[in-house]
N, C-alpha and C positions, 0 to 999 in steps of 0.2 A: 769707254768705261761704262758698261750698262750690267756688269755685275757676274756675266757669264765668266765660265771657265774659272768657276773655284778650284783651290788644290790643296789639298793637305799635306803641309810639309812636315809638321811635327807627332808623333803618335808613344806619348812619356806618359810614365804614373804621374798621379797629378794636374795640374794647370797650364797651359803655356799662356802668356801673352804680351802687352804692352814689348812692341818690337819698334826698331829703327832701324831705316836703311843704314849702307855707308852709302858715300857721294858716289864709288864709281858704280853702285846696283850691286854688286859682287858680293857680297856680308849682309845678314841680317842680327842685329842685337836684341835679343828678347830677354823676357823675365819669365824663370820657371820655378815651380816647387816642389821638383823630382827628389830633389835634397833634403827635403823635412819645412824647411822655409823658405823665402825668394831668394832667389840670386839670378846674376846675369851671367849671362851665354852669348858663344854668336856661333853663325853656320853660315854655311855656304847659300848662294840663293836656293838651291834646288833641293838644301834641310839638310845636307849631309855637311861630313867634319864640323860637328858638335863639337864644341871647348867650352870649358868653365871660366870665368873672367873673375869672378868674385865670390868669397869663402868666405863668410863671417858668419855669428850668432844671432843677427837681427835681418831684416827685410830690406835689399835692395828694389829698386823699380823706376819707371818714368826713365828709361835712357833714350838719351836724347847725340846724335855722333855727328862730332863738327863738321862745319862745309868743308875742311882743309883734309878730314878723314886722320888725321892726327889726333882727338880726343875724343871722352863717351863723358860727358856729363847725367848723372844720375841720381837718386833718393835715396839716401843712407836712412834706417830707419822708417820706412817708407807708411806703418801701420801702427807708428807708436805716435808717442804724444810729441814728439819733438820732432820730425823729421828737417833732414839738412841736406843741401845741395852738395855733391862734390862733384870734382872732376878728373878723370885716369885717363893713361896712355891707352891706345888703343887696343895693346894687347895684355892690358887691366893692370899696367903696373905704376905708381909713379901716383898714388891715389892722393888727396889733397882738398880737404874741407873748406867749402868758400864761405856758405852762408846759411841761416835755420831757411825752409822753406820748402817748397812742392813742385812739379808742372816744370823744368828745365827744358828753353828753349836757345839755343842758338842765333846770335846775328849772323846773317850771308858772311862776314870778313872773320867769323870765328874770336873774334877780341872781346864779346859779350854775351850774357845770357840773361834770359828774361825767364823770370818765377814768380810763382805765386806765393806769400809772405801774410804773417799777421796769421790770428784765430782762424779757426774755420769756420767761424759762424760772421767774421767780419775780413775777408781777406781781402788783400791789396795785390797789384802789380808790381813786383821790385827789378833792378837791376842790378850786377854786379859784373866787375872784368873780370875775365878769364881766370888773375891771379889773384881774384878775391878783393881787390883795390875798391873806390868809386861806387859804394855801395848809397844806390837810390831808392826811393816810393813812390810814387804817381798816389795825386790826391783822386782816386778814383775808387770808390769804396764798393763794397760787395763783388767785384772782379778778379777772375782768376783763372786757370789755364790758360797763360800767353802763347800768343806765337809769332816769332817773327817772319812776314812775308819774304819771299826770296829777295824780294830787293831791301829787303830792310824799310820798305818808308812805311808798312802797316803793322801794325798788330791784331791778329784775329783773337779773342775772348771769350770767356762765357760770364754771364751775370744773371742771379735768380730775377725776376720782373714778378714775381708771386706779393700777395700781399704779405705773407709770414717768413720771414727772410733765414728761420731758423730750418726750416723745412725742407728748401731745397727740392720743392717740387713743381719749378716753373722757370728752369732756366732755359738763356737763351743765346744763341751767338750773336758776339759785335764784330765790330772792324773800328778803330782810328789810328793815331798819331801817335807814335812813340813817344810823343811828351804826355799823352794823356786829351788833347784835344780832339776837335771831330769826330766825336764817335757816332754810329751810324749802326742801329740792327740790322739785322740778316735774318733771323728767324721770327716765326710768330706762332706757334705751335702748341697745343694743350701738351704738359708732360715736358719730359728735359730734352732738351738738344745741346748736347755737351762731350764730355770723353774723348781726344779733345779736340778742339778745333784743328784742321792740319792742312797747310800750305800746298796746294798742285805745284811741281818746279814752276812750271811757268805763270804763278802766280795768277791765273785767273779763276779759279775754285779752290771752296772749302770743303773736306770732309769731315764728317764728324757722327757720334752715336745718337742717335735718338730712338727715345721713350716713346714717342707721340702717335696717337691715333690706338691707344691702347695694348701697343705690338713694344713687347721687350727687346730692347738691342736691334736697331735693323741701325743698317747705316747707311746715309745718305749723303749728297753733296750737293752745293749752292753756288751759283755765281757769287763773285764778291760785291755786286751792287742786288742781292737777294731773290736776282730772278734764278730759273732754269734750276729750279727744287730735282732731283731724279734722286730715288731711293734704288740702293746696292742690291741691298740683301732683303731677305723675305723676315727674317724676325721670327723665324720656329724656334732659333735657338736665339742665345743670346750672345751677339755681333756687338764688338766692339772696340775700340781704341785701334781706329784705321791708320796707314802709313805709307803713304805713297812713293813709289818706287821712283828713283832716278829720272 
């Protein structure tokens, strides 16, 4: 993984982005705005057989597709003032609102999801079951884009370390404990490293977007104990919201 061998699979009026794998590499789920506003799509790995998953009036985004490849959990509302978690069949039907919030991540066993909840100027880590059940917060303030580790025992984060918390101009990656315990940085960077943190399968790197060094969107990856920094991309354009393939 040293960043060669970029491809351009998509080429639409408009935006592509914010993409997830499925578990077997074979589908990619993205967010596009060929339509007027966002919605979800998926294709093929190699961009061809384009389908439309979601048709509504507001902004879908953040899909996030379980380890079981059975569900797309995603942001209804993604750019309003209220945005909410839901979760659909894989092939968009079967839609079902769990909870207000951001950032929809999946546990390995598919029975949970972890989000981002609370203002945007104060957010929390929440959790909720699949069928909207067991709804949790972690006393863990200003933290938000979770992710669950492939094994389930970490959560990678982002949290601003800036002194002006309104700003948002100094976030940084964590790692702990699914209850909220052991938390532990990974970054230390002038500028954000965020967008969002994302699990290697085999759980020993992070990728994620960073700001830093003055360079817009390049993106980067980190051991999960904050050594072995190697940046992807060059940062001419702007790289971001990475998603590691199967």
């Amino acid at each position: 993984m040293d960043g060669s061998g970029e491809k351009r699979l998509i080429d639409s009026p408009g935006f592509d982005g914010l993409s997830a794998w499925s578990p077997d590499g074979e589908r990619i789920v993205f967010t596009t705005e060929r339509d007027g506003n966002w919605e979800l799509y998926v294709m093929d790995a190699d961009g061809s057989n384009q389908r439309r998953l979601t048709n509504t009036p507001v902004d879908e985004a953040s899909p996030a597709v379980s380890p079981d490849g059975e569900k797309i959990a995603f942001v209804f509302g993604a750019y309003g003032d209220d945005p909410s978690i839901w979760v659909m069949n894989a092939d968009g039907s079967g839609r079902v609102r769990l909870a207000s919030g951001d950032w929809p991540s999946w546990s390995p066993d598919s029975r949970r999801i972890v989000y981002t909840s609370g203002a945007w100027n104060d957010p929390r880590i929440s959790f909720v079951n699949a069928d909207g059940s067991e709804q949790r917060t972690l006393d863990v303030r200003g933290a938000s884009q979770p992710a669950f580790s492939p094994n389930g025992e970490k959560i990678a984060y982002v949290a601003d370390v800036g002194p002006d918390k309104d700003t948002w101009d100094n976030e940084e990656v964590f790692v702990m404990n699914p209850d909220g315990s052991g938390r532990a940085r990974l970054t230390d960077m002038p500028g954000n490293d965020h967008w969002p943190p994302t699990w290697s399968p085999d759980g020993t790197r992070i990728a994620f977007t960073s700001d830093s060094a003055g360079q817009d969107g390049k993106i980067q990856a980190i051991n999960t104990d904050g050594s072995g920094l190697t940046t992807l991309t060059d940062g001419r354009d702007y790289d971001a919201f990475p998603a590691w393939r199967p």
